[in-house]
C-alpha positions as CSV (number, residue, x, y, z in Angstrom):
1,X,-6.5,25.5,0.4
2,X,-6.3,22.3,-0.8
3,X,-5.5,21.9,-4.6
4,X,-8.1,19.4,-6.3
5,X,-6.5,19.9,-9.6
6,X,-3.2,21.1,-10.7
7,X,-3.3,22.0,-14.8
8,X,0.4,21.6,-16.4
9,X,0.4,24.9,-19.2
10,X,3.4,25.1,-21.8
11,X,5.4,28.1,-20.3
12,X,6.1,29.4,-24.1
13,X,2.4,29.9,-24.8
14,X,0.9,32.8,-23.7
15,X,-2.2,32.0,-25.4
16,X,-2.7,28.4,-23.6
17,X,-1.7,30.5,-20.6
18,X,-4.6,32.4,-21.3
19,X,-7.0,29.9,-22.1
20,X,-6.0,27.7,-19.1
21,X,-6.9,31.0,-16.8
22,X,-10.5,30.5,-18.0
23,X,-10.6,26.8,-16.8
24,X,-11.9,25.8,-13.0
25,X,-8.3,24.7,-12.3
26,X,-7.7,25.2,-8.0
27,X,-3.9,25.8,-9.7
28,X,-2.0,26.3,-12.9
29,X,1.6,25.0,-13.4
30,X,3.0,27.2,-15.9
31,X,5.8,24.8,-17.5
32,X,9.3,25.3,-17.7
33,X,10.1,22.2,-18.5
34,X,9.8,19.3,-20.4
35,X,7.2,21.0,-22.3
36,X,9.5,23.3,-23.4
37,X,12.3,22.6,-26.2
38,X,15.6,24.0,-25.1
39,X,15.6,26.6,-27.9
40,X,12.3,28.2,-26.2
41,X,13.3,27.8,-22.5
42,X,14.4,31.9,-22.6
43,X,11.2,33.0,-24.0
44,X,9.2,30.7,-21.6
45,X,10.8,32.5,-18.6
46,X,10.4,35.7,-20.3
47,X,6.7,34.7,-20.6
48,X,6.1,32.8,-17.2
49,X,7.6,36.1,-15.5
50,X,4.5,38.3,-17.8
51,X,1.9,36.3,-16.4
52,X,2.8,36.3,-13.3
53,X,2.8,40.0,-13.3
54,X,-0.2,40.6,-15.1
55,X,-2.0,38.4,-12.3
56,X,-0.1,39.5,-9.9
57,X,-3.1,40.3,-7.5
58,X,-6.4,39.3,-9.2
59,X,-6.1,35.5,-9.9
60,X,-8.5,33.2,-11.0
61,X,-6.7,30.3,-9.7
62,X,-3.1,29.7,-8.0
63,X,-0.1,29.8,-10.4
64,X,3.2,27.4,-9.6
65,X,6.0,26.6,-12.0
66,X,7.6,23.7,-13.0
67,X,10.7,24.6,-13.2
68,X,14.0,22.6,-15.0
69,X,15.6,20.1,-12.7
70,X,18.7,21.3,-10.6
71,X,21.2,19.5,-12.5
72,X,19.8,21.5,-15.2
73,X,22.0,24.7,-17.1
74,X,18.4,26.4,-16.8
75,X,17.8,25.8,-13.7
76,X,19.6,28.7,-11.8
77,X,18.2,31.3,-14.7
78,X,14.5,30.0,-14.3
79,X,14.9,30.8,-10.3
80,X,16.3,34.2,-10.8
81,X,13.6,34.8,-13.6
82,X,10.6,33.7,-11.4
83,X,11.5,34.7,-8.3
84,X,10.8,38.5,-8.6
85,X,7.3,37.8,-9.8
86,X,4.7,36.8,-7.3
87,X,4.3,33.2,-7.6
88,X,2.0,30.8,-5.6
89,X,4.7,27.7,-5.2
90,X,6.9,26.1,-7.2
91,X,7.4,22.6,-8.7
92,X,10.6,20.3,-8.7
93,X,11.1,17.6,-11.1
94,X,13.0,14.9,-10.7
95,X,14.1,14.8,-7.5
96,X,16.4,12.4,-5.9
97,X,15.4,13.1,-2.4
98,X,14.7,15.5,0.1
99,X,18.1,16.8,-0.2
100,X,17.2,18.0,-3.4
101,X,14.2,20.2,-1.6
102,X,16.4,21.7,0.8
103,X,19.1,22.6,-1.7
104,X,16.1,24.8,-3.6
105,X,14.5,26.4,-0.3
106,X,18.7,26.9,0.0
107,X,18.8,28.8,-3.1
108,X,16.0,30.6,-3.5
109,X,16.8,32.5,-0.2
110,X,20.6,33.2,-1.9
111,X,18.6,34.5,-5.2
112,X,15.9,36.1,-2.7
113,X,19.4,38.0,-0.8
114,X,21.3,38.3,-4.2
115,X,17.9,40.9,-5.7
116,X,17.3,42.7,-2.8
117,X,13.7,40.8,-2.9
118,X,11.8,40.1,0.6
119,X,12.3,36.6,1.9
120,X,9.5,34.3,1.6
121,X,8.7,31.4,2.3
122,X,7.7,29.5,-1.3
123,X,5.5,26.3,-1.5
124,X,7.4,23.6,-3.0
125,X,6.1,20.4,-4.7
126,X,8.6,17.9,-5.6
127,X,7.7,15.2,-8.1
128,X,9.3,12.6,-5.7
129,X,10.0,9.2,-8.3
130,X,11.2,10.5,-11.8
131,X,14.1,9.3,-11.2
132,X,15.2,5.5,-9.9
133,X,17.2,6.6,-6.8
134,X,14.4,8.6,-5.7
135,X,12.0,5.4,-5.2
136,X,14.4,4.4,-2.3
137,X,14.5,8.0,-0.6
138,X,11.0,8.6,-0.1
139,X,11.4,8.5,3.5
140,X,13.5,11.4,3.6
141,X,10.7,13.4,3.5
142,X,9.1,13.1,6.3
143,X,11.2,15.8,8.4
144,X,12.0,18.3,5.2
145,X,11.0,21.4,6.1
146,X,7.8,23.9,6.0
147,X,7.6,24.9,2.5
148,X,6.7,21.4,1.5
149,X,3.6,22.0,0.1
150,X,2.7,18.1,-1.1
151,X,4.4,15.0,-3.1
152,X,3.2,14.0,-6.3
153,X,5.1,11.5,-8.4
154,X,5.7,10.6,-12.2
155,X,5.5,7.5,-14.2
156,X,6.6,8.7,-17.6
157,X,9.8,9.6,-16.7
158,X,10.9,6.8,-14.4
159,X,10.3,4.8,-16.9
160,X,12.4,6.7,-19.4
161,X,15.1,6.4,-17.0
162,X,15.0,2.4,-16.3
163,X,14.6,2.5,-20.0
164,X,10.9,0.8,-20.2
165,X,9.0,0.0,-23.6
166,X,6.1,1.1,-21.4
167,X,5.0,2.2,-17.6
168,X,1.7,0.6,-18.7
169,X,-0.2,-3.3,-19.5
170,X,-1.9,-3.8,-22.2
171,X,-5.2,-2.9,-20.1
172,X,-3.6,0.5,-19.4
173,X,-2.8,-0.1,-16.2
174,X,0.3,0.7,-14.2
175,X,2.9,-2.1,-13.8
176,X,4.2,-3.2,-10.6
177,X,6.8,-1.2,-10.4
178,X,5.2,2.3,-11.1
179,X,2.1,1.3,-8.8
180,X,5.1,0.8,-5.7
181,X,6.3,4.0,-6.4
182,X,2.4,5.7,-6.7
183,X,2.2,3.8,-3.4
184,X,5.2,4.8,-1.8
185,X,4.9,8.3,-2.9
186,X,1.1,8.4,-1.5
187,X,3.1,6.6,2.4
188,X,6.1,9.0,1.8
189,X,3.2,12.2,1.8
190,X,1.6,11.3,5.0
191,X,4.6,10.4,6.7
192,X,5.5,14.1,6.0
193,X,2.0,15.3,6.9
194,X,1.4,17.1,3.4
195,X,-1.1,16.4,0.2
196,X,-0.3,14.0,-2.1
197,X,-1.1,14.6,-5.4
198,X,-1.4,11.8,-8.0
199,X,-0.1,11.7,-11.5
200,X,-1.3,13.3,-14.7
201,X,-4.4,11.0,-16.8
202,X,-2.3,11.3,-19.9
203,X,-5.4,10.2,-22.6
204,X,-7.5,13.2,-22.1
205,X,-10.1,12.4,-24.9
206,X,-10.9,8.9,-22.5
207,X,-13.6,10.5,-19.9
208,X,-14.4,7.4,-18.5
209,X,-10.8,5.9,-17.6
210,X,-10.6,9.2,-16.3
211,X,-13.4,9.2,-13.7
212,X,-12.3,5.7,-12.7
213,X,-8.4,6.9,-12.1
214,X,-9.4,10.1,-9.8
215,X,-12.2,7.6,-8.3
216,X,-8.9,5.2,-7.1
217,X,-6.8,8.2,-6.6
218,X,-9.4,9.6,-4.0
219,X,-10.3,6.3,-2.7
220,X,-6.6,5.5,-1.9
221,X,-5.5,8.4,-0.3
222,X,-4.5,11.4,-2.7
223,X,-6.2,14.9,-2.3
224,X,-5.6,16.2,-6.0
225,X,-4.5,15.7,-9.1
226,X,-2.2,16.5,-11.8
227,X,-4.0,17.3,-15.3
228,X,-2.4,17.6,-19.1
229,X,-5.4,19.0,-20.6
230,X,-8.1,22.0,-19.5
231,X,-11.4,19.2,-20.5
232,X,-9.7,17.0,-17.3
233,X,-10.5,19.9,-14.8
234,X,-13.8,20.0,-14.1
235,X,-13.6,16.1,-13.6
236,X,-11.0,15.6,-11.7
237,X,-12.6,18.5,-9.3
238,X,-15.9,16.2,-8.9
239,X,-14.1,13.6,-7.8
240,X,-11.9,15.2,-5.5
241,X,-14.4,17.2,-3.4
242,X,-16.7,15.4,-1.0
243,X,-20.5,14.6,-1.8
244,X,-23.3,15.4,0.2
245,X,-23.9,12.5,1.5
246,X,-20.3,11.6,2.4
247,X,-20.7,14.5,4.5
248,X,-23.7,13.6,6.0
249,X,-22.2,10.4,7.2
250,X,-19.0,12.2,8.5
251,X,-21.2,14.6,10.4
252,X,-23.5,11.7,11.8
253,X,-19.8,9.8,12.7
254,X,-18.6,12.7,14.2
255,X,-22.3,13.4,16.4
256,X,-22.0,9.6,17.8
257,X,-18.8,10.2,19.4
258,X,-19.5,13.3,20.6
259,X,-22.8,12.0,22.3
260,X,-20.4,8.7,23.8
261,X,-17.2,10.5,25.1
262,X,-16.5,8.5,27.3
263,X,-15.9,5.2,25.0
264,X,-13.5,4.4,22.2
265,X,-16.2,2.0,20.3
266,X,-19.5,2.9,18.9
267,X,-22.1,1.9,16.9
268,X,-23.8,3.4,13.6
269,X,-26.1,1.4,11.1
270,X,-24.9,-1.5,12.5
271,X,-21.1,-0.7,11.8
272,X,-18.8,-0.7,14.8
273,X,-16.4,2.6,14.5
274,X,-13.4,3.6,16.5
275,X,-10.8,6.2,16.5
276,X,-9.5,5.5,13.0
277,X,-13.1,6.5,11.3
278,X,-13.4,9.5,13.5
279,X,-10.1,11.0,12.3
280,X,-11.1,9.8,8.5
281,X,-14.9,11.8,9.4
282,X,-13.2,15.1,10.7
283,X,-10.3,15.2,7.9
284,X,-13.6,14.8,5.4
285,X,-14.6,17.6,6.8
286,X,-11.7,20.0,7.8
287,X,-11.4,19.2,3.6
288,X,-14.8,20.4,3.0
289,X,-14.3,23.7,4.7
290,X,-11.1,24.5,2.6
291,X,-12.8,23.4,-1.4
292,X,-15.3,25.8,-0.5
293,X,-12.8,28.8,-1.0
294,X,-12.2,27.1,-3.8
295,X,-15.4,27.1,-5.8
């Protein structure tokens, strides 16, 4: 399925947990993290693990976790606390690479062993540019591995890292260093053949700036979106599923070449097309197909 719209939840609420469940989110990222202070990262896992059993087979929408980076002291304990619980995939922050990936897919089989649980394959989604080595190592990527589910990438904490007043202009938009890495990340993704899903809309009270981000997002290339707040969801799910009429056009693309097999160039409205617009026509619609599981 492809995820539209990914909704970060604080890992140490069960009651946002709740109230996220209630949203149209295609997948919740219950969050070990950075929205967790160190003092509550036990009780997150403790709560994380209870959700993921109470939903364990009637979900309203996927559930991934976020959990703490691998250079992290909680990282190890948030593996062996998920793990036993059935999860839907799992988020990596900060990455540096790829290498990074394959260390996890590495240790969650030894965890997997180390219980006596049944090895699975789990989803991974690396946020691939929170960290300033990781803009260069995009590429790695592209050969990973089958459990990589997607890229997205951060802004927030790259620029933490460089050590940035701002990832932002004064119109709100991203400065040129955080749009090469939203670019990069967005090259990176379909270089590995996987979804790329673009960064959280962090003003969630500014509907407009947010129907004109997932318009960009959609119109450059990303399939989803990450979202900070359940009043994003519904949104950033418009934006990311094709209209009617984009599918009409992708059907009536699609019928042209079928009806000229035998050449690489047609015509339609008074547009020539070739092979590039009927593989952007049939990915429209292969996309189609999958939301509808979704809705």
């Amino acid at each position: 399925m492809t995820l539209r719209s990914m909704l970060f939840v604080p890992g140490d609420s069960p009651a946002k947990m709740a109230k996220a469940l209630l949203c149209t989110a295609d997948a919740l990222i219950l969050d070990l993290e950075d929205s967790v202070v160190f003092a509550h990262k036990a009780q997150a896992r403790a709560c994380v693990h209870e959700c993921l059993d109470r939903h364990a087979t009637a979900r309203p929408a996927q559930l991934w976790v976020r959990i703490n980076p691998r250079s992290s002291m909680d990282y190890s304990e948030d593996l062996a606390a998920i793990l036993p619980a059935h999860l839907d995939g799992i988020v990596l922050p900060k990455a540096d690479s790829a290498q990074d990936f394959i260390q996890l897919c590495e240790d969650i089989s030894l965890i997997q062993e180390q219980q006596g649980l049944a090895r699975a394959a789990i989803p991974i989604l690396p946020i691939a540019t929170e960290t300033p080595i990781s803009i260069f190592r995009l590429d790695t990527y592209a050969k990973a591995g089958s459990q990589l589910a997607g890229l997205t990438w951060g802004a927030e904490d790259l620029s933490a890292a460089i050590g940035a007043v701002t990832c932002r202009d004064e119109t709100g938009a991203f400065t040129p260093l955080y749009q090469i890495a939203r670019g990069l990340c967005l090259a990176a993704a379909a270089a590995a053949g996987v979804a790329a899903i673009d960064t959280v809309y962090p003003n969630f009270k500014d509907e407009a700036g947010l129907r004109a981000y997932c318009a960009n997002g959609r119109r450059d290339g990303f399939s989803g979106m990450m979202a900070i707040h359940p009043c994003q969801i519904d949104i950033i799910n418009q934006a990311f599923t094709p209209s009617e009429s984009e599918l009409e056009l992708a059907r009536r693309v699609v019928a042209v070449f079928e009806a000229n097999p035998h050449t690489g160039t047609v015509q339609l409205d008074g547009r020539m097309l070739d092979a590039p617009h009927l593989k952007q026509a049939r990915r429209l619609l292969s996309t189609k197909r999958e939301h509808k599981y979704a809705d």
